[in-house]
LOVEX-107758 format. One record per residue: residue number from 1; residue in one letter; x, y, z of N, C-alpha, C in turn. Coordinates in Angstrom, 2 decimals. Layout:
% residues N
[NUM,A,[X,Y,Z],[X,Y,Z],[X,Y,Z]] ...
% end
This chain:
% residues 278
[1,X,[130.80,89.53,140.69],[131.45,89.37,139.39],[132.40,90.54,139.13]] [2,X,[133.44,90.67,138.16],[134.01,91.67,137.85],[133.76,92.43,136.77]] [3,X,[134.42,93.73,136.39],[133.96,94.67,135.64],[134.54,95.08,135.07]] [4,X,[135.95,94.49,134.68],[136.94,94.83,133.65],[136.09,94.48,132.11]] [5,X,[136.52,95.05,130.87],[135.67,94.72,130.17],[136.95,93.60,129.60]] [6,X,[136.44,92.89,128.71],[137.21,91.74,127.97],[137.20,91.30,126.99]] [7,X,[135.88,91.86,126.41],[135.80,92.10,124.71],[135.27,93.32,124.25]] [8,X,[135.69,93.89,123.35],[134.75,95.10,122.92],[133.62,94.59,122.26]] [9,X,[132.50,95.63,122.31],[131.52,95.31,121.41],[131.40,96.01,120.35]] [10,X,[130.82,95.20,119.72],[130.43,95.92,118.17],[129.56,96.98,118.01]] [11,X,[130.51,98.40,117.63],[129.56,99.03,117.58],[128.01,99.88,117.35]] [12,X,[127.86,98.69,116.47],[126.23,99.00,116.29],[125.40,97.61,116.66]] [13,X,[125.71,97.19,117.89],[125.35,96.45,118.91],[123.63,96.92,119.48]] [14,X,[124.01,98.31,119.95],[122.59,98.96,119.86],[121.69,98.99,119.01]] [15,X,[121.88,99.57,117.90],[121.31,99.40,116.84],[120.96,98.43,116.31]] [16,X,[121.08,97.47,116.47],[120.43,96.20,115.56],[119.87,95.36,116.62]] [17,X,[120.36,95.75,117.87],[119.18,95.40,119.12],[118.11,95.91,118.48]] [18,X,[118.14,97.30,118.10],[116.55,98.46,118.22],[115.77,97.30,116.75]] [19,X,[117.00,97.07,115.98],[116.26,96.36,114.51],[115.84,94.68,115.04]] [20,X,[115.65,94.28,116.20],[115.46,92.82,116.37],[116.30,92.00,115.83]] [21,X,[117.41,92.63,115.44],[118.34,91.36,114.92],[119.52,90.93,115.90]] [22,X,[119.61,90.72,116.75],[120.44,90.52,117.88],[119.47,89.05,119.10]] [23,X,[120.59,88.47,119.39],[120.08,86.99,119.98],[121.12,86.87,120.74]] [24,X,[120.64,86.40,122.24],[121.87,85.91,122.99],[121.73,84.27,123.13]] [25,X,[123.11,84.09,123.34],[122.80,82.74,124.46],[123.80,82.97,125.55]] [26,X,[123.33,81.71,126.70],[124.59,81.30,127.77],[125.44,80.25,127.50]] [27,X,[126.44,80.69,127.69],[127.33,79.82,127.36],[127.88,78.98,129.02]] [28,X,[128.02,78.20,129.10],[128.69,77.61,130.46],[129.82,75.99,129.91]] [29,X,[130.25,75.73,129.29],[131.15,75.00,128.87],[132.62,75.93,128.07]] [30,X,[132.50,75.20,126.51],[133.37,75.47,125.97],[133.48,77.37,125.28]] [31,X,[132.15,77.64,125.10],[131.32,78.85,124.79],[131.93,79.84,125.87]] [32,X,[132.55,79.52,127.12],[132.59,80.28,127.90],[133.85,80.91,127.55]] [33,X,[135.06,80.21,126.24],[136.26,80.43,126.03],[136.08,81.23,124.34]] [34,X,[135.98,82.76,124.37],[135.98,83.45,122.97],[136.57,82.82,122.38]] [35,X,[138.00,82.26,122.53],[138.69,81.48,121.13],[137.90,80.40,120.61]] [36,X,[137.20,80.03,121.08],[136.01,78.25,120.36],[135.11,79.09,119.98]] [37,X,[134.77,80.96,119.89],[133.51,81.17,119.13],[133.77,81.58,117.66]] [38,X,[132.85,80.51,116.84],[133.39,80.82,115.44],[132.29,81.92,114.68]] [39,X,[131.31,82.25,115.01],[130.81,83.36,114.50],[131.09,84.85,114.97]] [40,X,[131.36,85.61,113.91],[131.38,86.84,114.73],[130.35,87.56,114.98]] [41,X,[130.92,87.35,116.46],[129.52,87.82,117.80],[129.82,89.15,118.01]] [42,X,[128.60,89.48,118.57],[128.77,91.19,118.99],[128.87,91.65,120.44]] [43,X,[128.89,91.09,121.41],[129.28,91.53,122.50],[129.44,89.95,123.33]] [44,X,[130.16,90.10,124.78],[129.73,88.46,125.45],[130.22,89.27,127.00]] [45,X,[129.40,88.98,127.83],[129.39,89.31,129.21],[129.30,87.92,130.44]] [46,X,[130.36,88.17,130.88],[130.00,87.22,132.26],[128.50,87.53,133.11]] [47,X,[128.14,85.99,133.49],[126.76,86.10,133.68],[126.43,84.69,134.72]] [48,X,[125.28,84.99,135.19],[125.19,83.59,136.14],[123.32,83.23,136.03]] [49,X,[123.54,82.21,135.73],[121.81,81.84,135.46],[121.45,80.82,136.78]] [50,X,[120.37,81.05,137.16],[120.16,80.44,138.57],[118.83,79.45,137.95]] [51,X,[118.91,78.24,138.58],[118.00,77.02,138.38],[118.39,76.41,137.66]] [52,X,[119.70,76.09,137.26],[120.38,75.28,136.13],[121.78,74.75,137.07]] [53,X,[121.99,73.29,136.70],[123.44,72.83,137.40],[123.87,71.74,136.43]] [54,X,[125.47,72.02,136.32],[125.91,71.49,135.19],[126.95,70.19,135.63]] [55,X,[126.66,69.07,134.54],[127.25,68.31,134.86],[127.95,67.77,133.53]] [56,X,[129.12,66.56,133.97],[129.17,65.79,132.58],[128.60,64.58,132.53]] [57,X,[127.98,64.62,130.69],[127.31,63.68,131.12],[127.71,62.06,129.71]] [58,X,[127.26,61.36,129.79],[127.80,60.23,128.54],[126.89,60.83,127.25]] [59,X,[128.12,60.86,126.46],[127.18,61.19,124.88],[126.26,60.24,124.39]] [60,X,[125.11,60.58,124.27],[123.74,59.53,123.85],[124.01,58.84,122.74]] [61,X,[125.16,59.18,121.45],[125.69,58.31,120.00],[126.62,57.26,120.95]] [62,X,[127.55,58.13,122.15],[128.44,57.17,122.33],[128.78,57.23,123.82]] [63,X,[128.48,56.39,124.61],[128.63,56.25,125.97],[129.95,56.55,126.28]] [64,X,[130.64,55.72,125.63],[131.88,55.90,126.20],[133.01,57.57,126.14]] [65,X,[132.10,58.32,125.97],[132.49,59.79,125.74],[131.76,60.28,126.77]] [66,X,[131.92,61.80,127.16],[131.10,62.82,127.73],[130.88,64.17,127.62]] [67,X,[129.86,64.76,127.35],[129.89,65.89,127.19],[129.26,67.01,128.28]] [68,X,[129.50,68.12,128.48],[128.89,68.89,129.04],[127.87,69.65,128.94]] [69,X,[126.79,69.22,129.57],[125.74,69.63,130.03],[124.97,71.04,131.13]] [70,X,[123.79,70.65,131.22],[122.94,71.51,132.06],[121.82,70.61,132.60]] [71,X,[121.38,71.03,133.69],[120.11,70.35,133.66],[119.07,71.08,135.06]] [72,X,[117.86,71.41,134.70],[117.11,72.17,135.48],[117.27,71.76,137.16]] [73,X,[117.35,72.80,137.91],[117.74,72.49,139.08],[117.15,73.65,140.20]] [74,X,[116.65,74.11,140.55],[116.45,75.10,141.21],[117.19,75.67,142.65]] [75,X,[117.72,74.70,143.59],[118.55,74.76,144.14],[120.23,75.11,143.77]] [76,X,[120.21,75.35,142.19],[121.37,75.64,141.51],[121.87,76.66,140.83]] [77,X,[122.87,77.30,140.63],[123.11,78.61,139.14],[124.37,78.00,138.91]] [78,X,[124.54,78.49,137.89],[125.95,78.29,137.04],[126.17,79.64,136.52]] [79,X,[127.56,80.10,136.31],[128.20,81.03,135.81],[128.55,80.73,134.38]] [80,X,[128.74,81.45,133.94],[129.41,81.50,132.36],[129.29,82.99,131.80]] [81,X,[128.69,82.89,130.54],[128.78,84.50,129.70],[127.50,83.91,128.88]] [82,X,[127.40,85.49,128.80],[125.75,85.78,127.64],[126.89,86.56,126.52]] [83,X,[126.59,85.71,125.18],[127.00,86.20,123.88],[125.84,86.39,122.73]] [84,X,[126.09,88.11,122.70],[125.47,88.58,122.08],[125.86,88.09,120.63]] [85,X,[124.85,88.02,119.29],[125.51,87.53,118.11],[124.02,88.01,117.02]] [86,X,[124.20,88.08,116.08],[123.25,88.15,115.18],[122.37,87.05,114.96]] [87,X,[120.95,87.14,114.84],[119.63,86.38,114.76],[120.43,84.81,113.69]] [88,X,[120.83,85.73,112.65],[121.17,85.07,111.60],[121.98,83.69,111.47]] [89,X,[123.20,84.34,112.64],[124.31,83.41,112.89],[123.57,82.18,114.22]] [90,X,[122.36,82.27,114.66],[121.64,81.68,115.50],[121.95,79.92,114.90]] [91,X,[121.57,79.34,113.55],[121.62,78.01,113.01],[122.92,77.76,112.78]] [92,X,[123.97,78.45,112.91],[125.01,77.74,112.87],[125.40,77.53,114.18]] [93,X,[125.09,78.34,115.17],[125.32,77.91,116.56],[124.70,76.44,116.95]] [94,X,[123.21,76.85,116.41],[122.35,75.26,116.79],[123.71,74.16,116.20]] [95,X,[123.77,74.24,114.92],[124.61,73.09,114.28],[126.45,72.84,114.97]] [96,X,[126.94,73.96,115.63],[127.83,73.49,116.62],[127.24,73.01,117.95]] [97,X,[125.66,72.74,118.42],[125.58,72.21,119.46],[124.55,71.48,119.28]] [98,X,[124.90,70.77,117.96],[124.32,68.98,117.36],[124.47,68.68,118.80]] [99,X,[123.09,67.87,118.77],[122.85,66.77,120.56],[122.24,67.54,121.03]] [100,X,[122.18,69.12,121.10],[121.67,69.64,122.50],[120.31,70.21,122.07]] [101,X,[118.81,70.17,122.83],[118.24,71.24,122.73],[118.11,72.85,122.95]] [102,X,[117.86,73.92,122.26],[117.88,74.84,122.83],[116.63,75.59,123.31]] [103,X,[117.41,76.01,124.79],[115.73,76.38,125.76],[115.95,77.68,125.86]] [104,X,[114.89,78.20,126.68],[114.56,79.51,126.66],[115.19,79.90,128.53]] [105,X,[115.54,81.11,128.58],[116.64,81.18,129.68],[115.38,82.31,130.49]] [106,X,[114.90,82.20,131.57],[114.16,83.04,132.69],[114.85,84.02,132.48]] [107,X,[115.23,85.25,132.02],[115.58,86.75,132.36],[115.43,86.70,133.77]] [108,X,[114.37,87.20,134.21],[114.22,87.20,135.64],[115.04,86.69,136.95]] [109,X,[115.79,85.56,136.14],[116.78,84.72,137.27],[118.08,84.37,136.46]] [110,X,[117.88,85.71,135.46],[119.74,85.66,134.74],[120.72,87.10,135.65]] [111,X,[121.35,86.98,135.64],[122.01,88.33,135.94],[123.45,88.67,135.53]] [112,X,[123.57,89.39,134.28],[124.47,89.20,133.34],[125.50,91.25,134.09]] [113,X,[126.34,90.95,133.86],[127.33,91.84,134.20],[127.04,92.67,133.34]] [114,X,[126.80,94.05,133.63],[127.06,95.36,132.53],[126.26,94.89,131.28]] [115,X,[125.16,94.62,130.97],[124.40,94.06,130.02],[124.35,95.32,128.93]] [116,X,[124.94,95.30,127.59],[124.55,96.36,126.92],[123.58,96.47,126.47]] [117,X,[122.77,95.61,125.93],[121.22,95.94,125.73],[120.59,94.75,127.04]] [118,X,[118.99,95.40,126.47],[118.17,94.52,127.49],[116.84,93.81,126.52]] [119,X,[116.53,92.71,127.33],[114.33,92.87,126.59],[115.17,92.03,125.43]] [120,X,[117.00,91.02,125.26],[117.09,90.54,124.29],[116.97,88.88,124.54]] [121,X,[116.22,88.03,124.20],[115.95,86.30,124.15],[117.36,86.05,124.58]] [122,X,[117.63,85.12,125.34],[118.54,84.53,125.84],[117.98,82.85,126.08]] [123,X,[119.12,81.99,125.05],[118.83,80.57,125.40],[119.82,79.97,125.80]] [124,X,[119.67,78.34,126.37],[120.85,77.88,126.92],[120.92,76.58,126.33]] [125,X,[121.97,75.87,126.45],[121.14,74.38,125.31],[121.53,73.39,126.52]] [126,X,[120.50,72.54,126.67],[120.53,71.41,127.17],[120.57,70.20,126.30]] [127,X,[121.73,69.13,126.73],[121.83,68.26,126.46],[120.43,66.87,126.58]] [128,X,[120.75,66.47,125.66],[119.06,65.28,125.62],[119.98,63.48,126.02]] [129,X,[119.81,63.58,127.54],[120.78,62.73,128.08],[119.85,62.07,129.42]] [130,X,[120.11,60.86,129.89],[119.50,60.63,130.83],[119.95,61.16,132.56]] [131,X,[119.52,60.03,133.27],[120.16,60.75,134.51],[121.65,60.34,134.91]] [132,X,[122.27,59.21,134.48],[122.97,59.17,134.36],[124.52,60.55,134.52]] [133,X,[125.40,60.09,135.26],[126.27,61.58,135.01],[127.64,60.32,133.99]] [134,X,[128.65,60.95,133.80],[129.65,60.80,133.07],[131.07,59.92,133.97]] [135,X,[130.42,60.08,135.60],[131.33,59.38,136.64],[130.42,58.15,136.82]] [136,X,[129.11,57.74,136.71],[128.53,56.63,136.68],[128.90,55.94,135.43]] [137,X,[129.04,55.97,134.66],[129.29,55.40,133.44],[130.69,55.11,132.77]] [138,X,[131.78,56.03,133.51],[133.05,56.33,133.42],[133.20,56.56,131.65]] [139,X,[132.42,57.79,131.28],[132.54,58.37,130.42],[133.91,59.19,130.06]] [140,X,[134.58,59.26,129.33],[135.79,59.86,128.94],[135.81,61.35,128.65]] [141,X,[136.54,62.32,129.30],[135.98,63.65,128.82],[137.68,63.79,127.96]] [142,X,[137.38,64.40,126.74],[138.52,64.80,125.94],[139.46,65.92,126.48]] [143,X,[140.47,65.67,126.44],[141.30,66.80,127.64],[141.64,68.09,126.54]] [144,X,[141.52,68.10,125.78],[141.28,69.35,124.83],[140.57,70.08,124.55]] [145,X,[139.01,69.34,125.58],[137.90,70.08,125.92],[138.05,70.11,126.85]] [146,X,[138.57,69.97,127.67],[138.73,70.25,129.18],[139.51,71.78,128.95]] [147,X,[140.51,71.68,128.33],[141.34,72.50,128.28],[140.90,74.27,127.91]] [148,X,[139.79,73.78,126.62],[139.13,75.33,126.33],[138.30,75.41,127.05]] [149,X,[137.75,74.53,128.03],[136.84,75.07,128.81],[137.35,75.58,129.99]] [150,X,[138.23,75.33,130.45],[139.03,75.64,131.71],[140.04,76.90,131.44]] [151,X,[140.38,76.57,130.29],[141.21,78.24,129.99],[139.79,79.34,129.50]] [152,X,[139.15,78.80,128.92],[137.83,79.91,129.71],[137.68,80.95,130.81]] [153,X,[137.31,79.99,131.43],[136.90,80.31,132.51],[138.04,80.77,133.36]] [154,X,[139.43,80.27,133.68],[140.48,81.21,134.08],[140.60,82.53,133.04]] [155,X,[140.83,82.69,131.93],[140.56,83.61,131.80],[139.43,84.86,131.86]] [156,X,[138.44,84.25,131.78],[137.20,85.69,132.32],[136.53,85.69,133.98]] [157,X,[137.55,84.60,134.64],[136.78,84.48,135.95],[138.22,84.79,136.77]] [158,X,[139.32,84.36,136.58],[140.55,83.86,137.47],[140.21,82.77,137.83]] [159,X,[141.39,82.35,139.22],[141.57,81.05,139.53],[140.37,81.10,140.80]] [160,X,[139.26,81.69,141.12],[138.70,81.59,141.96],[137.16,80.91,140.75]] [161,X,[137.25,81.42,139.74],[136.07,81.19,138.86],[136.00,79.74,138.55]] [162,X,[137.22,79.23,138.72],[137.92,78.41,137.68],[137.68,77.35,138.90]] [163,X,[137.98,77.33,140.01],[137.88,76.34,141.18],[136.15,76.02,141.07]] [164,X,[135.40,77.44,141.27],[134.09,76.90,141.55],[133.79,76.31,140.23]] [165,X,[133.81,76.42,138.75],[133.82,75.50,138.09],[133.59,73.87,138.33]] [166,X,[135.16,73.73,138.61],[135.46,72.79,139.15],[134.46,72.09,140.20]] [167,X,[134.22,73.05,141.06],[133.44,72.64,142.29],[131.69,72.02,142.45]] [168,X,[131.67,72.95,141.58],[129.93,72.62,141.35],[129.39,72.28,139.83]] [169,X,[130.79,71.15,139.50],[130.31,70.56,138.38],[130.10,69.41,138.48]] [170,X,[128.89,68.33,137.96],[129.37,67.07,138.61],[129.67,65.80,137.74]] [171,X,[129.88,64.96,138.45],[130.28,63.77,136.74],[131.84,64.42,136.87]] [172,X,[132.35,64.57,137.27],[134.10,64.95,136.74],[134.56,63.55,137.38]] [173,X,[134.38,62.12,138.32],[135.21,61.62,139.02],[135.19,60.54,137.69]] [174,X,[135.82,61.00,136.62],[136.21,59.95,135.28],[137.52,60.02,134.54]] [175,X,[136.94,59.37,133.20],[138.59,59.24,132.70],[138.69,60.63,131.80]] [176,X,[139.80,60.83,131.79],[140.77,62.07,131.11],[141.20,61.25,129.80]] [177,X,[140.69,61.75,128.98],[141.50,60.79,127.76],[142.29,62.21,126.72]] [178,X,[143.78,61.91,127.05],[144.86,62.54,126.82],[145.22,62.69,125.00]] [179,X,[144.41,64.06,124.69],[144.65,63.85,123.40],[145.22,65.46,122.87]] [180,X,[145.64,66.10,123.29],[146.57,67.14,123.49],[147.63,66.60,122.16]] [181,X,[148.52,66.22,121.82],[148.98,66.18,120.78],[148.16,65.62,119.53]] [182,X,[147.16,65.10,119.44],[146.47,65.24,118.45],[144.86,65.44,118.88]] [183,X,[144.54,66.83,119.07],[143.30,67.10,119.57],[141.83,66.54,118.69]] [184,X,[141.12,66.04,119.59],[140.10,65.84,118.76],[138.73,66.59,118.83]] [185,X,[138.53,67.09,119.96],[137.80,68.35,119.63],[138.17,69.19,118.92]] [186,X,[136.92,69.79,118.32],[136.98,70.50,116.87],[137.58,72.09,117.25]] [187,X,[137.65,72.84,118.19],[137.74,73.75,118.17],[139.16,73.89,119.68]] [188,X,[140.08,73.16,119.34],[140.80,73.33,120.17],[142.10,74.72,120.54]] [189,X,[142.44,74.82,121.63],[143.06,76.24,121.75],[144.11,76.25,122.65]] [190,X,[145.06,76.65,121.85],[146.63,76.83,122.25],[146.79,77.10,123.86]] [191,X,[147.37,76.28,124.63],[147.58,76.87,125.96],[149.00,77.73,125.62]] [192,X,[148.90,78.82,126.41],[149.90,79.60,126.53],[150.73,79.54,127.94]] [193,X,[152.17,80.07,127.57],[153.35,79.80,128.43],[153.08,79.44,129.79]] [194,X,[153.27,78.63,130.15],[153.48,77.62,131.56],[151.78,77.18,132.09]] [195,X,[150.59,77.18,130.65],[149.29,77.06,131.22],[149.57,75.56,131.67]] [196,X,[149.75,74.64,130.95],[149.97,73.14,130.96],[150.49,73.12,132.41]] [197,X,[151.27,73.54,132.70],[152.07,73.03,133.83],[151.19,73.53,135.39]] [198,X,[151.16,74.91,135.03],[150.25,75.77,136.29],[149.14,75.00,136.63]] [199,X,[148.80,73.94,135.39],[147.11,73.69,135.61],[147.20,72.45,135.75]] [200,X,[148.46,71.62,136.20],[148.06,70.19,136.43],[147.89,69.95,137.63]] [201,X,[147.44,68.87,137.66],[147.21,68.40,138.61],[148.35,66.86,139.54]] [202,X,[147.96,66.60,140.67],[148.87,66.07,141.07],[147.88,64.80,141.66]] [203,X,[148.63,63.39,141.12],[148.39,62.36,141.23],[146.89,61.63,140.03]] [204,X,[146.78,62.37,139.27],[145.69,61.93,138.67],[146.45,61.17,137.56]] [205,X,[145.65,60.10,137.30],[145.87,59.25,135.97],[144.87,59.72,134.64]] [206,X,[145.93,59.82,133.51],[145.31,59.91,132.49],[145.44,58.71,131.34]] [207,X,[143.90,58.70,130.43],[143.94,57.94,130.09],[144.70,57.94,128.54]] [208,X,[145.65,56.92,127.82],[146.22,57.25,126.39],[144.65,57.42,125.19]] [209,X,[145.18,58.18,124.21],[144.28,58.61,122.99],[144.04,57.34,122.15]] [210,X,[144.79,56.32,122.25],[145.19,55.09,121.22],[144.65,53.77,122.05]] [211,X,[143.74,53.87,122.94],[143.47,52.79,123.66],[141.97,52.42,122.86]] [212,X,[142.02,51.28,122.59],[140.80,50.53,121.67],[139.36,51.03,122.28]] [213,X,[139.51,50.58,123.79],[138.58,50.56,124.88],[138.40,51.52,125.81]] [214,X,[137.23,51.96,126.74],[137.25,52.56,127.61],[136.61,52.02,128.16]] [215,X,[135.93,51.18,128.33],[134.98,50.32,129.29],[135.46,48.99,130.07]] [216,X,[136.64,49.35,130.16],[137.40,47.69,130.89],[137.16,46.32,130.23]] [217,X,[136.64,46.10,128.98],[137.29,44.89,128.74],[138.58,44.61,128.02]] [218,X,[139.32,46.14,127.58],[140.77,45.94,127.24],[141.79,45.38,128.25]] [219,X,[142.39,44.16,128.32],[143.65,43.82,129.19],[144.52,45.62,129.34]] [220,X,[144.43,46.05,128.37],[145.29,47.81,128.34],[145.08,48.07,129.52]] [221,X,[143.77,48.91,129.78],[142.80,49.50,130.31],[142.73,49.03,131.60]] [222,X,[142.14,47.75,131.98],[142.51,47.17,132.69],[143.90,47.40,133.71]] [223,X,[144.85,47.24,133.10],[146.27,47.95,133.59],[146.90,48.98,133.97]] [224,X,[145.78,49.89,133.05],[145.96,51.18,133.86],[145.36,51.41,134.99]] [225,X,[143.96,51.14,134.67],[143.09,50.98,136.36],[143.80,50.71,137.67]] [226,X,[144.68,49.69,137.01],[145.34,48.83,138.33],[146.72,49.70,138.94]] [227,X,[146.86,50.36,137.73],[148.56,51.51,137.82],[149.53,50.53,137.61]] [228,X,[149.59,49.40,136.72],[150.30,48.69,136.14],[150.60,48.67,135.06]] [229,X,[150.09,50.05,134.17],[150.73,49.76,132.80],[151.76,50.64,132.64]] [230,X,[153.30,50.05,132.25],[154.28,50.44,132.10],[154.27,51.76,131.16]] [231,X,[153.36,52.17,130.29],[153.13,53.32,129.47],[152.43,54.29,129.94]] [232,X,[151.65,54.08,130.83],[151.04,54.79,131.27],[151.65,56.20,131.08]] [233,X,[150.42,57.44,130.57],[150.97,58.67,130.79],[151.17,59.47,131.80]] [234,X,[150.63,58.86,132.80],[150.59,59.24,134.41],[150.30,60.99,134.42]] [235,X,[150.39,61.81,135.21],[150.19,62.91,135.05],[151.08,64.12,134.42]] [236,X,[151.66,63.90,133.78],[152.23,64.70,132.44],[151.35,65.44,131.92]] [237,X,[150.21,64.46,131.43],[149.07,65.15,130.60],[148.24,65.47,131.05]] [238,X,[147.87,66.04,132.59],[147.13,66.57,133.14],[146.53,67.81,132.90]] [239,X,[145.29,68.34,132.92],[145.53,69.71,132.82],[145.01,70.74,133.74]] [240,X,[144.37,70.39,135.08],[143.97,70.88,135.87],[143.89,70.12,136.78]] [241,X,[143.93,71.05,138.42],[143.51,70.31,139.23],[141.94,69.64,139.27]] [242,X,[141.44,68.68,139.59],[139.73,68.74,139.29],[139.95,67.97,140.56]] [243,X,[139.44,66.93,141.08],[139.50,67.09,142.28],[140.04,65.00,142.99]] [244,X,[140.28,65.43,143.99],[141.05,64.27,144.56],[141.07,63.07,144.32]] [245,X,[139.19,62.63,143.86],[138.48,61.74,143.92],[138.65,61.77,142.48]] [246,X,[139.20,62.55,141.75],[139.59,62.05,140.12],[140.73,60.98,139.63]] [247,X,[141.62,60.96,140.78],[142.69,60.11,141.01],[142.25,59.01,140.35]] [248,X,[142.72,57.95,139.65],[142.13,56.83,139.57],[142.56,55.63,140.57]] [249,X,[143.72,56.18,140.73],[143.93,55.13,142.10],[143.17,55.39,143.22]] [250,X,[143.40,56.19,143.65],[142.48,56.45,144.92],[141.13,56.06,144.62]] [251,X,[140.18,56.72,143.38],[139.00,56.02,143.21],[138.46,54.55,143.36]] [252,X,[139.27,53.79,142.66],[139.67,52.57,142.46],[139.87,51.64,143.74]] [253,X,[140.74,52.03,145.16],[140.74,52.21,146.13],[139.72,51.87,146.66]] [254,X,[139.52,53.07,146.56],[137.49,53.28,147.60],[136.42,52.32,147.10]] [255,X,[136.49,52.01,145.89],[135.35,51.13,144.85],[135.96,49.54,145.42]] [256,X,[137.23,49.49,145.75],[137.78,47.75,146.46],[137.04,48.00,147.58]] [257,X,[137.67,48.98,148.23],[136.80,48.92,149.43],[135.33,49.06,149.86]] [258,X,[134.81,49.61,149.44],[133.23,49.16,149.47],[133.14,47.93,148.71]] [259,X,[133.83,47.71,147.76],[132.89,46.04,147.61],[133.99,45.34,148.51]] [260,X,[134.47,45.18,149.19],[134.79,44.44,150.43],[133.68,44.76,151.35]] [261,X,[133.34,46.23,151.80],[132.67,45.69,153.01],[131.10,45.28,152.48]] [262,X,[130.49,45.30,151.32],[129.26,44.48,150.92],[129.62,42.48,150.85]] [263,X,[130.92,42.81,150.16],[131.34,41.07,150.67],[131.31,40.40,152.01]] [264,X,[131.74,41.41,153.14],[131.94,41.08,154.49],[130.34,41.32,155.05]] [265,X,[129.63,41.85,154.62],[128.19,42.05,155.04],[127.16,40.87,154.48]] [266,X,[128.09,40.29,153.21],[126.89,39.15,152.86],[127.17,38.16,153.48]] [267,X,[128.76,37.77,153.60],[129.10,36.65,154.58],[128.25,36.56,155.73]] [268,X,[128.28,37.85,156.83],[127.91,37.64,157.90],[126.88,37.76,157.48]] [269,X,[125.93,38.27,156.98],[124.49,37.59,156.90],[124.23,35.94,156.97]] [270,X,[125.14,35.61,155.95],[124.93,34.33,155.45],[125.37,33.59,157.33]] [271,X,[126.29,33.62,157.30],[126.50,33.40,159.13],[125.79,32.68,160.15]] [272,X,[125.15,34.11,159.85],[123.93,34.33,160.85],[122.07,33.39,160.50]] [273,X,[122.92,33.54,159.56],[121.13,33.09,158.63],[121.37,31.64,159.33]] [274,X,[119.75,31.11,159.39],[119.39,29.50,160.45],[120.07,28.40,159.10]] [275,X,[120.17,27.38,159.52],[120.51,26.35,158.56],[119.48,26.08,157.40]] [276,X,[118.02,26.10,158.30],[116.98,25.70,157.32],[116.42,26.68,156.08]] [277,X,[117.31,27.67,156.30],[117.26,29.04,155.31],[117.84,28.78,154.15]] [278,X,[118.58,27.84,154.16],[119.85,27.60,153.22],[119.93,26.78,152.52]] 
% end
């Protein structure tokens, strides 16, 4: 990890450690980007918690959305930041992470950069979601949350932080629903000079903000799937690379082609099968 510092802390950070009034959590989504923190916190350190792997997953009110998650893993860690904040400001955090439970984080298997205090509770919130990820369901992730979460993490990680992100997150092979001119996440954050552009990606389809549907029974929708709709925003509104298999054509692609070769596998069963089978 690195050791530049990137926020100051508050200076009686110590001190109200010594008074028990100080609470951390991990942040590994949007939390990981200071501009989405609306309480004022007292310190936040890059950090990596091991036995946790994060995915996106469909929002339990509304499928056709997704949010980002955690989920116990032991073969896993995730990176993000431990933000230090007052006991106090603890229920308004819970109430910006309506949906999620909050758990208790192993110390033992956290390892937080330059930690200014120690011996302080650290939680992480898990989402209350099934197994399901957000690419089985073709859950929609809001690209304005994509956006503070990804300018996050380029900012306190670079573009190497920012890839493994990317890399060992799972549920990303879904729709992008393009809402950048009228953001609908609540806590959205200004990209700065040439971020939009540096961070797109190439060949991915995004989906429009004004589409009724996300589950394919819109003729719309439908059309885009196919790369036939004349409106399409195509990748304009991209905002990162995420990865190949996000393409929707290419996805789309691969999904014809396996159900071709299960079509060509039932035929020849059928073929093969005796007459009196039939």
């Amino acid at each position: 990890m690195q050791n530049d510092v990137f926020h100051e802390d508050h200076p009686e950070l110590a001190d109200l450690a010594a008074q028990n009034r100080v609470v951390a959590y991990f942040g590994y989504g949007s939390l990981v980007n200071p501009r989405t923190l609306r309480t004022k916190f007292l310190g936040i350190r890059r950090a990596e918690a091991a036995g946790w792997r994060r995915f996106w997953l469909p929002q339990a009110a509304n499928e056709e959305m997704s949010l980002l998650s955690v989920k116990p893993d032991e073969d896993a860690a995730v990176h993000g930041v431990v933000v230090y904040d007052l006991v106090e400001h603890l229920p308004a955090v819970d109430e910006r992470e309506a949906g999620y439970a909050r758990r208790i984080v192993d110390l033992s298997r956290l390892e937080i950069e330059n930690p200014p205090v120690k011996g302080i509770p650290v939680y992480i919130y898990e989402a209350d979601a099934g197994t399901a990820t957000a690419a089985d369901r073709q859950s929609a992730i809001l690209q304005s949350y994509l956006d503070a979460v990804m300018q996050g993490f380029r900012m306190l990680y670079g573009e190497a932080g920012l890839s493994r992100f990317v890399e060992e997150t799972y549920g990303f092979e879904t729709q992008l629903l393009a809402d950048r001119p009228s953001p609908r996440y609540p806590r959205p954050v200004a990209l700065e000079g040439g971020e939009a552009e540096a961070l797109r990606p190439a060949g991915c389809r995004t989906r429009g903000p004004n589409r009724r549907s996300l589950n394919g029974r819109d003729e719309r929708i439908r059309a885009i799937r196919r790369g036939t709709a004349a409106d399409d925003p195509g990748c304009d509104q991209c905002p990162i690379v995420i990865r190949a298999s996000f393409c929707h054509g290419e996805l789309n692609a691969r999904r014809r082609a396996a159900r071709m070769a299960v079509a060509v596998g039932m035929i020849a069963s059928r073929a093969a099968a005796p007459d009196a089978g039939r």
